[in-house]
N, CA, C and O atoms as CSV, one atom per row, in Angstrom:
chain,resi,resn,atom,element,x,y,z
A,1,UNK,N,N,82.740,116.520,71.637
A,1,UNK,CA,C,83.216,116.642,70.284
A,1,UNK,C,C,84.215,115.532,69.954
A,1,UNK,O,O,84.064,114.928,68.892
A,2,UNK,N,N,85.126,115.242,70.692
A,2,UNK,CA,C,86.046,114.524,70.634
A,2,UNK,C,C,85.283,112.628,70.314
A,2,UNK,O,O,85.422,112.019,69.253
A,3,UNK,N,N,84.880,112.343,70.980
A,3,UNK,CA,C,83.817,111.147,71.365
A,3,UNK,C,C,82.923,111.282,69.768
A,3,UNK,O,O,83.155,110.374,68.970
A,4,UNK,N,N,82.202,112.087,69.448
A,4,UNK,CA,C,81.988,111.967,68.240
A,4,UNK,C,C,82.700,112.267,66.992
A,4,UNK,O,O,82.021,112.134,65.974
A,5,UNK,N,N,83.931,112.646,66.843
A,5,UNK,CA,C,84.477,112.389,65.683
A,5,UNK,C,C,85.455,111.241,65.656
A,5,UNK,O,O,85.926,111.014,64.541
A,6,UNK,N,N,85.864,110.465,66.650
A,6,UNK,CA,C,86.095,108.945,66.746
A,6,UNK,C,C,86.205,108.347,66.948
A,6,UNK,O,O,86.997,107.412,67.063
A,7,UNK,N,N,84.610,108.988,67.211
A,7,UNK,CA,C,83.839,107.410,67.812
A,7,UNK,C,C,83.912,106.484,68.923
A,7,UNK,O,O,83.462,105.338,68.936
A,8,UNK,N,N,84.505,107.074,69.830
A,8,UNK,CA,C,85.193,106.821,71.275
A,8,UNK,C,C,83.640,106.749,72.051
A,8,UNK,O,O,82.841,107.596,71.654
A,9,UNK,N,N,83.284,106.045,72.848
A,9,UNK,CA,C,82.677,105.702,74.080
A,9,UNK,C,C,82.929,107.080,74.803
A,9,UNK,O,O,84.082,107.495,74.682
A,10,UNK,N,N,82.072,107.857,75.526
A,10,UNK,CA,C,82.291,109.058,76.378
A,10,UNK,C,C,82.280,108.507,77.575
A,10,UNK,O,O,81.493,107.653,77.985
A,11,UNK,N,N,83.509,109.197,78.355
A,11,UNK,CA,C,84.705,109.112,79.431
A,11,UNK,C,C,84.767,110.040,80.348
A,11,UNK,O,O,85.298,111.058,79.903
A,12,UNK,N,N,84.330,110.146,81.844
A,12,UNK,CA,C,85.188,111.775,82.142
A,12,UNK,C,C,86.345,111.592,82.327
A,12,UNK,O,O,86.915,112.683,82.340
A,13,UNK,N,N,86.955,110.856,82.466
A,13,UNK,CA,C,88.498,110.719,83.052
A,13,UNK,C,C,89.079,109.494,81.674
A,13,UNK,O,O,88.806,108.300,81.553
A,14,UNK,N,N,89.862,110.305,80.888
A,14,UNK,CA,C,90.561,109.286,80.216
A,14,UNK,C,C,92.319,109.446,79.979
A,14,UNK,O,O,92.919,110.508,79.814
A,15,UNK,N,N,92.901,108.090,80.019
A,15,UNK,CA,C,94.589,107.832,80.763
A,15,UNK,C,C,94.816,107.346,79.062
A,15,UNK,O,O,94.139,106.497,78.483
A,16,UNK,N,N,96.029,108.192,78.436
A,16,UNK,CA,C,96.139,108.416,77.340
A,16,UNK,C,C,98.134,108.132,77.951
A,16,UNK,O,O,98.918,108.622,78.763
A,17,UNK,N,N,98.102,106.930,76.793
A,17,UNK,CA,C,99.941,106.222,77.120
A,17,UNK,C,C,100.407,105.907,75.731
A,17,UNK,O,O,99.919,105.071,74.970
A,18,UNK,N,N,101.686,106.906,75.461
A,18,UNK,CA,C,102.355,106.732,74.130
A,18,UNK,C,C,102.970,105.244,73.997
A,18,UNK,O,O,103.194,104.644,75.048
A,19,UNK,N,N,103.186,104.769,73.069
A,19,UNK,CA,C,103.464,103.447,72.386
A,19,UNK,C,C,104.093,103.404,71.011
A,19,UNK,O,O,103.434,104.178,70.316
A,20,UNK,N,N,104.858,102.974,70.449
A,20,UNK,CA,C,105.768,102.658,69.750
A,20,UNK,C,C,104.649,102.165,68.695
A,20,UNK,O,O,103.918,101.213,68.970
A,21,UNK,N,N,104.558,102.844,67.510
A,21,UNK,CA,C,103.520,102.291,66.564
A,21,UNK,C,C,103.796,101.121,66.359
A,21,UNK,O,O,103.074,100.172,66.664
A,22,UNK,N,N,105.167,101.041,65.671
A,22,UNK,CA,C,105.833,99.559,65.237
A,22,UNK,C,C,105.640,98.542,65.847
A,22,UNK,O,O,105.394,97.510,65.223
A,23,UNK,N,N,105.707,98.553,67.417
A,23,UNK,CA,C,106.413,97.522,67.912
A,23,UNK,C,C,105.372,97.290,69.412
A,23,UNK,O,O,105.296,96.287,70.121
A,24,UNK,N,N,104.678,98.569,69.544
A,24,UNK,CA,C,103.537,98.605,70.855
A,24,UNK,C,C,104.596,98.299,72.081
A,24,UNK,O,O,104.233,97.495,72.939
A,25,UNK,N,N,105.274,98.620,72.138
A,25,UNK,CA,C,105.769,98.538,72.903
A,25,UNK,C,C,105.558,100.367,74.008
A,25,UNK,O,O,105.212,101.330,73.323
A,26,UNK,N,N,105.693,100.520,74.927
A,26,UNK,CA,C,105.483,101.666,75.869
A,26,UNK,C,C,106.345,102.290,75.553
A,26,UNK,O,O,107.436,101.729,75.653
A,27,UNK,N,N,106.343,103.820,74.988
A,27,UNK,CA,C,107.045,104.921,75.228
A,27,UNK,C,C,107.890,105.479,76.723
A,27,UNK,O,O,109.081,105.538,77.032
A,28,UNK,N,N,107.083,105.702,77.167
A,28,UNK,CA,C,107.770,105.543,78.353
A,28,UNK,C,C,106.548,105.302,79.845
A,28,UNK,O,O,105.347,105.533,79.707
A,29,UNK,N,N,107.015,104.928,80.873
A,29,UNK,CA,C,106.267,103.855,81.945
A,29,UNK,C,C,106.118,105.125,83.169
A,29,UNK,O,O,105.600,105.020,84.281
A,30,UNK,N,N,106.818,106.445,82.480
A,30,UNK,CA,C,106.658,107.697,83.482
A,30,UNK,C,C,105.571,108.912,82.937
A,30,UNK,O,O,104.969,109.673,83.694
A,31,UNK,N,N,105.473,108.910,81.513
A,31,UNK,CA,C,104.568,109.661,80.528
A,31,UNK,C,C,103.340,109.436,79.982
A,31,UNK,O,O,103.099,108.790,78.962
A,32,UNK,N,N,102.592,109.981,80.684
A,32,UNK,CA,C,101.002,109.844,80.334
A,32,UNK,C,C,100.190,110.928,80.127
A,32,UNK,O,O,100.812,111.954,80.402
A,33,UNK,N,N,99.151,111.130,79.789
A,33,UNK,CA,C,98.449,112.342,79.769
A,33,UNK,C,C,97.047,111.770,80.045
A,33,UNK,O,O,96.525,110.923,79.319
A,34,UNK,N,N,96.469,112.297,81.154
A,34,UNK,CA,C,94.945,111.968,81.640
A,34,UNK,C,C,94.162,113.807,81.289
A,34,UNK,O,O,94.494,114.948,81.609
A,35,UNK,N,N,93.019,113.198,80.483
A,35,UNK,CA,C,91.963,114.371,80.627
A,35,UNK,C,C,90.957,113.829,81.180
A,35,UNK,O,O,90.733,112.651,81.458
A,36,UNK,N,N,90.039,115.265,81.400
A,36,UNK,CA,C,88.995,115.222,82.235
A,36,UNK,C,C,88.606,115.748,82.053
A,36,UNK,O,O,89.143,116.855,82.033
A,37,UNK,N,N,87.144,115.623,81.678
A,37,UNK,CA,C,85.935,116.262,80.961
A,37,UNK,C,C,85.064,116.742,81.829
A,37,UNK,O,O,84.235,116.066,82.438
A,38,UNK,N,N,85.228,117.938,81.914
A,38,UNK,CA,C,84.831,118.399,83.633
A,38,UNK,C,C,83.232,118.451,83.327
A,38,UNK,O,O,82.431,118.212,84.231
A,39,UNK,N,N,82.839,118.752,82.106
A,39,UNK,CA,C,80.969,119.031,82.217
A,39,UNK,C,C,80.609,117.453,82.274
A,39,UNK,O,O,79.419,117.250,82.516
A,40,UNK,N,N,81.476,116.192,82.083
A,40,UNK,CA,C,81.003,115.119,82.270
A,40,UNK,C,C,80.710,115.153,84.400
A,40,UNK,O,O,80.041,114.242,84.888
A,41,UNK,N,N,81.116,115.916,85.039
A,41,UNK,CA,C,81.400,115.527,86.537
A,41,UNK,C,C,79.935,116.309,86.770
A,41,UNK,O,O,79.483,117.446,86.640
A,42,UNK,N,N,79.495,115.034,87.181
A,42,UNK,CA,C,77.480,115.617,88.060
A,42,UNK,C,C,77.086,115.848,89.204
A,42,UNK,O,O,76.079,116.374,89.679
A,43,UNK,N,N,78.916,114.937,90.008
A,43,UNK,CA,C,78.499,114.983,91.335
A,43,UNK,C,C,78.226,116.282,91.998
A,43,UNK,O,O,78.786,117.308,91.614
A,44,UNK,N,N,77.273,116.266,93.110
A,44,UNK,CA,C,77.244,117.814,94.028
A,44,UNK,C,C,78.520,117.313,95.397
A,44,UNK,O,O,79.132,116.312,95.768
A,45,UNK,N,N,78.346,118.979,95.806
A,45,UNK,CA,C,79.194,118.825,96.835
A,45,UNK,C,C,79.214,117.986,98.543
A,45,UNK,O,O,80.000,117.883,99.485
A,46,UNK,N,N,77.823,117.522,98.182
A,46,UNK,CA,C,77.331,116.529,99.746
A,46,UNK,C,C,77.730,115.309,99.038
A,46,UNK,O,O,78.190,114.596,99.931
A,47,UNK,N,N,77.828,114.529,97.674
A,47,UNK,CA,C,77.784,113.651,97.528
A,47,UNK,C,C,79.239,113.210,96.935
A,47,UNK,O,O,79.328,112.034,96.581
A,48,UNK,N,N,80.534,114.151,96.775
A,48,UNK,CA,C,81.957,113.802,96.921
A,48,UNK,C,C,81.938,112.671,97.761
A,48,UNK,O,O,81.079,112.425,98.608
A,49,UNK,N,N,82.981,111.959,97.469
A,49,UNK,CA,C,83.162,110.726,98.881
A,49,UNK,C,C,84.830,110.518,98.625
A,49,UNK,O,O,85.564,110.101,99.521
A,50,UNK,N,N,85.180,110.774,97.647
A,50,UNK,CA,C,86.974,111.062,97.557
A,50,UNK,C,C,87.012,112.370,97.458
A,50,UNK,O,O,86.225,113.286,97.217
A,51,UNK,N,N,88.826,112.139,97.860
A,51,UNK,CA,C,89.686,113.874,97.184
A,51,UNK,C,C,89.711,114.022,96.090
A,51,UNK,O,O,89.837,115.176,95.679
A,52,UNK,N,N,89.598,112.872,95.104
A,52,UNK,CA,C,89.970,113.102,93.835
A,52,UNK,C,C,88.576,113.790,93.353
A,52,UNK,O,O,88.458,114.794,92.651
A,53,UNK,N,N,87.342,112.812,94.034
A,53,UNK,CA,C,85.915,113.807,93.618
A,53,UNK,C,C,86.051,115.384,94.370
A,53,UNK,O,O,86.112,116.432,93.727
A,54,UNK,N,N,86.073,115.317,95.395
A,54,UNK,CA,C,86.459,116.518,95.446
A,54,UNK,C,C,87.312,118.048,95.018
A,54,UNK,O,O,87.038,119.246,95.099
A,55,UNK,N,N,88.417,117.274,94.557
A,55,UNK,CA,C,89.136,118.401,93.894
A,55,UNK,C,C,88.821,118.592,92.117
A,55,UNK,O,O,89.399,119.335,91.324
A,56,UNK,N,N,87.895,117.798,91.921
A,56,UNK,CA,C,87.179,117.904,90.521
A,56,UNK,C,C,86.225,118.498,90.916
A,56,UNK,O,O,86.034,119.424,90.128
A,57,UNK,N,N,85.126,118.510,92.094
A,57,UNK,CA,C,84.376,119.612,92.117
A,57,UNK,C,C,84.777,121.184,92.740
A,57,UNK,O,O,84.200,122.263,92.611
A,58,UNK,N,N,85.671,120.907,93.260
A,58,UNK,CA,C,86.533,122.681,93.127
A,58,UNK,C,C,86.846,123.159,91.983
A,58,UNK,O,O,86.333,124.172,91.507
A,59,UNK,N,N,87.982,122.263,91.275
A,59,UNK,CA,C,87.707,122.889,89.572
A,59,UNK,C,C,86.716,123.085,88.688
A,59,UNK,O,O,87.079,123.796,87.751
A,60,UNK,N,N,85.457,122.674,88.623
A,60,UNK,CA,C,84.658,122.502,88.240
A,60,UNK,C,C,84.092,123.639,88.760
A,60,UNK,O,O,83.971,124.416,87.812
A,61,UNK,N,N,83.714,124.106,89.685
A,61,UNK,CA,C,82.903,124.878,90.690
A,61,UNK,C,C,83.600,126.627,90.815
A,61,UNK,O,O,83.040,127.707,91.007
A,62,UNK,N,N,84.794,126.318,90.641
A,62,UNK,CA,C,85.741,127.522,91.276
A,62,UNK,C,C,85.610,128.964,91.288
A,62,UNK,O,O,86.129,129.800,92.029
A,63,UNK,N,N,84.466,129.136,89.896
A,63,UNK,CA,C,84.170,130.324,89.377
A,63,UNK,C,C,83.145,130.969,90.293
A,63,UNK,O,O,83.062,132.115,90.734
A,64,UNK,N,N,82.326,129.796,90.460
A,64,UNK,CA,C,81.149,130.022,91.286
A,64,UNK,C,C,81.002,129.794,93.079
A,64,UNK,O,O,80.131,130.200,93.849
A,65,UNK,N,N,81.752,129.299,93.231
A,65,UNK,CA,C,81.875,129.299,94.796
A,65,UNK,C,C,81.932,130.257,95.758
A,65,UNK,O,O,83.051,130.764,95.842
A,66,UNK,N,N,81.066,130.713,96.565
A,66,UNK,CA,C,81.265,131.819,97.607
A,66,UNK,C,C,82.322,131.571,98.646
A,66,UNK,O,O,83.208,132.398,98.863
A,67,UNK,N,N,82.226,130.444,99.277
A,67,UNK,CA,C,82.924,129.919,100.657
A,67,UNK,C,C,83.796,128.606,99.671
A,67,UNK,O,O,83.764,128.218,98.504
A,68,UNK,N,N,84.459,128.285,100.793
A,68,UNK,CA,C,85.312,127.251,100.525
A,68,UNK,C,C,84.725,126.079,100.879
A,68,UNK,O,O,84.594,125.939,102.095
A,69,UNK,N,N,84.078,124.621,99.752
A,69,UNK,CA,C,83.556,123.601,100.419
A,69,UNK,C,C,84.247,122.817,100.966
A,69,UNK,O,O,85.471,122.832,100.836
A,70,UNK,N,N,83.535,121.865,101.781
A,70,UNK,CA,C,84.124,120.815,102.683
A,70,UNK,C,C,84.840,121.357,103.478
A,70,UNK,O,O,86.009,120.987,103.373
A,71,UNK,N,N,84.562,122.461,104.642
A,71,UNK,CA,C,84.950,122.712,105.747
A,71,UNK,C,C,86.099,121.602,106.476
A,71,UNK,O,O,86.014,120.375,106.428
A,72,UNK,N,N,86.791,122.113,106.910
A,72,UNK,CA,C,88.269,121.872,107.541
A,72,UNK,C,C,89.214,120.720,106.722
A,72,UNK,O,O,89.936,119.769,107.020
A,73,UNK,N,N,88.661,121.541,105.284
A,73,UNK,CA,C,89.333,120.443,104.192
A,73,UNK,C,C,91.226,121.705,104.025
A,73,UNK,O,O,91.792,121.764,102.933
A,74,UNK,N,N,91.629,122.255,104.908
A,74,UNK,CA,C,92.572,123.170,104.456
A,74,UNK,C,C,94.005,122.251,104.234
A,74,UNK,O,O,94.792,122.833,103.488
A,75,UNK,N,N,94.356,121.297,104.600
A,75,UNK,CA,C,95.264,120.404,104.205
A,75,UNK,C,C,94.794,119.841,102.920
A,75,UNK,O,O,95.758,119.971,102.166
A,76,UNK,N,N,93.946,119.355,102.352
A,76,UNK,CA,C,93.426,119.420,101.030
A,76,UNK,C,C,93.952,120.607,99.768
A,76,UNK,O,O,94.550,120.689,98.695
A,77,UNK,N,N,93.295,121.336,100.712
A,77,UNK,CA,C,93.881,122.406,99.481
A,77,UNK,C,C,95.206,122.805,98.833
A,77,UNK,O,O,95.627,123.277,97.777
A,78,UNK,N,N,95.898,122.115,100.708
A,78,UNK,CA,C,97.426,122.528,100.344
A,78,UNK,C,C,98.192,121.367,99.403
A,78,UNK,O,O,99.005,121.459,98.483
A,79,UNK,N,N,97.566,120.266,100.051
A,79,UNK,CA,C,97.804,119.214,98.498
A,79,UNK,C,C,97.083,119.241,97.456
A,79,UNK,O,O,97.141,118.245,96.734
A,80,UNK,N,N,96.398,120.108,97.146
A,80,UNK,CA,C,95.991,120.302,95.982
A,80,UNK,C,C,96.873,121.133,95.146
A,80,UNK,O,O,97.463,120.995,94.074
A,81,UNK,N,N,96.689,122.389,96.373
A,81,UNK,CA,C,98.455,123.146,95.800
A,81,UNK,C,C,99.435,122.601,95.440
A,81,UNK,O,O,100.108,122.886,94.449
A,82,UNK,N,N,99.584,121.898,96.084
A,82,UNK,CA,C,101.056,121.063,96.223
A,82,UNK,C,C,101.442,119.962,94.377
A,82,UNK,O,O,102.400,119.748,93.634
A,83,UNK,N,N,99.754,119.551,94.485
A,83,UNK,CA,C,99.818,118.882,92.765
A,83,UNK,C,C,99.747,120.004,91.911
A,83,UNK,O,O,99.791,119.571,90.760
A,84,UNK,N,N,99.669,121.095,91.912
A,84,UNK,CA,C,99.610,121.802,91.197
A,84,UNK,C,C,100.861,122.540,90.702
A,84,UNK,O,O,101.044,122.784,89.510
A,85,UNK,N,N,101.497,122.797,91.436
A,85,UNK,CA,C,102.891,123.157,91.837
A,85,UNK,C,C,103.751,122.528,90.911
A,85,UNK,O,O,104.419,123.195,90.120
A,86,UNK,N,N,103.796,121.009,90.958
A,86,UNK,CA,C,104.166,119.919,90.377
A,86,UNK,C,C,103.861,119.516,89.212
A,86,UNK,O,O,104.419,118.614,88.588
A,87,UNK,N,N,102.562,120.462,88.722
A,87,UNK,CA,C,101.998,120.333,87.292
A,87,UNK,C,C,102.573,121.608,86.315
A,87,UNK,O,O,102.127,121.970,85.227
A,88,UNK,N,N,103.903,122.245,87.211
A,88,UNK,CA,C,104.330,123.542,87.103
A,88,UNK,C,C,102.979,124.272,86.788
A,88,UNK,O,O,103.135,124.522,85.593
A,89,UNK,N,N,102.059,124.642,87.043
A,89,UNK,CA,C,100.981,125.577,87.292
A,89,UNK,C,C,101.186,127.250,88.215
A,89,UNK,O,O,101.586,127.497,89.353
A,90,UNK,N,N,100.827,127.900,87.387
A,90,UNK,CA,C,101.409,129.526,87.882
A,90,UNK,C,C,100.637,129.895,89.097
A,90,UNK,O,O,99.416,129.833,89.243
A,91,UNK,N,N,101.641,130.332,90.041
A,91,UNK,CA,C,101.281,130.919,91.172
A,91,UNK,C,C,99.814,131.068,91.455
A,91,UNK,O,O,99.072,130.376,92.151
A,92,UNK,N,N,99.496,132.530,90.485
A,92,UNK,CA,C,97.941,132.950,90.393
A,92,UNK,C,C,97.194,131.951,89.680
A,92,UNK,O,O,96.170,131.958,90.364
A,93,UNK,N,N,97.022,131.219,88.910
A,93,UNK,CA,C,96.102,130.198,89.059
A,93,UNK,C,C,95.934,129.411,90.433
A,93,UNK,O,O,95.050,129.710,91.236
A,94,UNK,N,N,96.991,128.220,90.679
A,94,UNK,CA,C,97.114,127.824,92.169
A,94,UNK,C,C,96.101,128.913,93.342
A,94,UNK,O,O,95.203,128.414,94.020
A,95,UNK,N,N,96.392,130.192,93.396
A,95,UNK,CA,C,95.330,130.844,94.047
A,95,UNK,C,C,94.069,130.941,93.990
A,95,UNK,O,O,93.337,130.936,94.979
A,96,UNK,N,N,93.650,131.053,92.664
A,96,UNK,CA,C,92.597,130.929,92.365
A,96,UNK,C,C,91.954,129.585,92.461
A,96,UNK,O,O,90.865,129.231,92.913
A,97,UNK,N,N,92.578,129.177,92.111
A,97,UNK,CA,C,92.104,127.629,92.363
A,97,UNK,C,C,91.987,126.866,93.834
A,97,UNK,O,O,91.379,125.827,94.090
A,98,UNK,N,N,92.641,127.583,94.576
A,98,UNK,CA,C,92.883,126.954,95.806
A,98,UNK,C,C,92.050,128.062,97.201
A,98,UNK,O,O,91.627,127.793,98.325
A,99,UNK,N,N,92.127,129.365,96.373
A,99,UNK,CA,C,91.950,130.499,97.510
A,99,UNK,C,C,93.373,130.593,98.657
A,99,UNK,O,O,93.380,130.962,99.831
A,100,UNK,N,N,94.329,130.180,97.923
A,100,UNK,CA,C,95.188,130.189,99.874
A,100,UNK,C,C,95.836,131.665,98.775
A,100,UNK,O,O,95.342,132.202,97.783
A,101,UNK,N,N,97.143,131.924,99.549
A,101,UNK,CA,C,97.999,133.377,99.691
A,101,UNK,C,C,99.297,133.050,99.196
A,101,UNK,O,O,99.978,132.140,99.670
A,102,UNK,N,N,99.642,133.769,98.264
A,102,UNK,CA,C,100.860,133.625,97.564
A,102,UNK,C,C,102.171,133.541,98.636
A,102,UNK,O,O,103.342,133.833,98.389
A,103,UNK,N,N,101.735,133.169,99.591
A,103,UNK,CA,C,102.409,133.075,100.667
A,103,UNK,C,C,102.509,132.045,101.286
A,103,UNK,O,O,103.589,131.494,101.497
A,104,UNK,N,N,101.075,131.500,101.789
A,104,UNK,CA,C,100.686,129.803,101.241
A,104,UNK,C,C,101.422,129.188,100.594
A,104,UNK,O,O,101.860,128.151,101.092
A,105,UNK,N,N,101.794,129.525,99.416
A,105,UNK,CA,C,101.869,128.698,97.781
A,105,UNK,C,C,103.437,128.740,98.031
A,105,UNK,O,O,103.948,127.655,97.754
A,106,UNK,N,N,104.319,129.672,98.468
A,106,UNK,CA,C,105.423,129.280,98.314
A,106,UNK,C,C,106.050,128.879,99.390
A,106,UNK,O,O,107.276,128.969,99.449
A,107,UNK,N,N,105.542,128.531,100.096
A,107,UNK,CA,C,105.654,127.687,101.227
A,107,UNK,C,C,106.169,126.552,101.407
A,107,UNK,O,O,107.167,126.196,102.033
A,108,UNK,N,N,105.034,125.736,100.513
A,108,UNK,CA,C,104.628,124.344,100.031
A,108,UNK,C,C,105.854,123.889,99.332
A,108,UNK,O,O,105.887,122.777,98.804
């Protein structure tokens, strides 16, 4: 929707940086906002080859997942937790998202 009302090139990952209308100059060099268009992500789970693909196909996937993919990925998860944490993201999401134990989570 976005892509067609203007007219933007479609993106899954787009890095969005405030700027000073006047002067273009950078708002600030710490403040950004990246989205991610998760029905744009096609990859399957044999064909991840990063964390970053990977933890887009956990979000992506999360609803539907029986087991946890990428076996002896559990340090993964905990940095996944760990960005999440940092994205102030609530406990029970982080769980859900991660599967670890509110026990896990405040750990980290």
């Amino acid at each position: 929707m976005w892509e067609r009302e203007y007219n933007r090139p479609h993106k899954f990952r787009t890095d969005i940086w405030l700027v000073d209308r006047d002067t273009n100059e950078p708002f600030s060099d710490k403040l950004r906002f990246i989205f991610i268009e998760l029905p744009s992500f096609t990859k399957e789970e044999q064909n991840c080859e990063t964390d970053f693909e990977r933890w887009i196909y956990v979000l992506k996937n999360m609803e539907t997942l029986k087991r946890l993919p990428f076996k002896g990925r559990m340090e993964g998860l905990k940095e996944t937790a760990r960005n999440l944490k940092r994205m102030k993201m609530s406990a029970e999401v982080i769980q859900q998202a991660t599967g670890l134990s509110a026990e896990e989570i405040e750990k980290l």
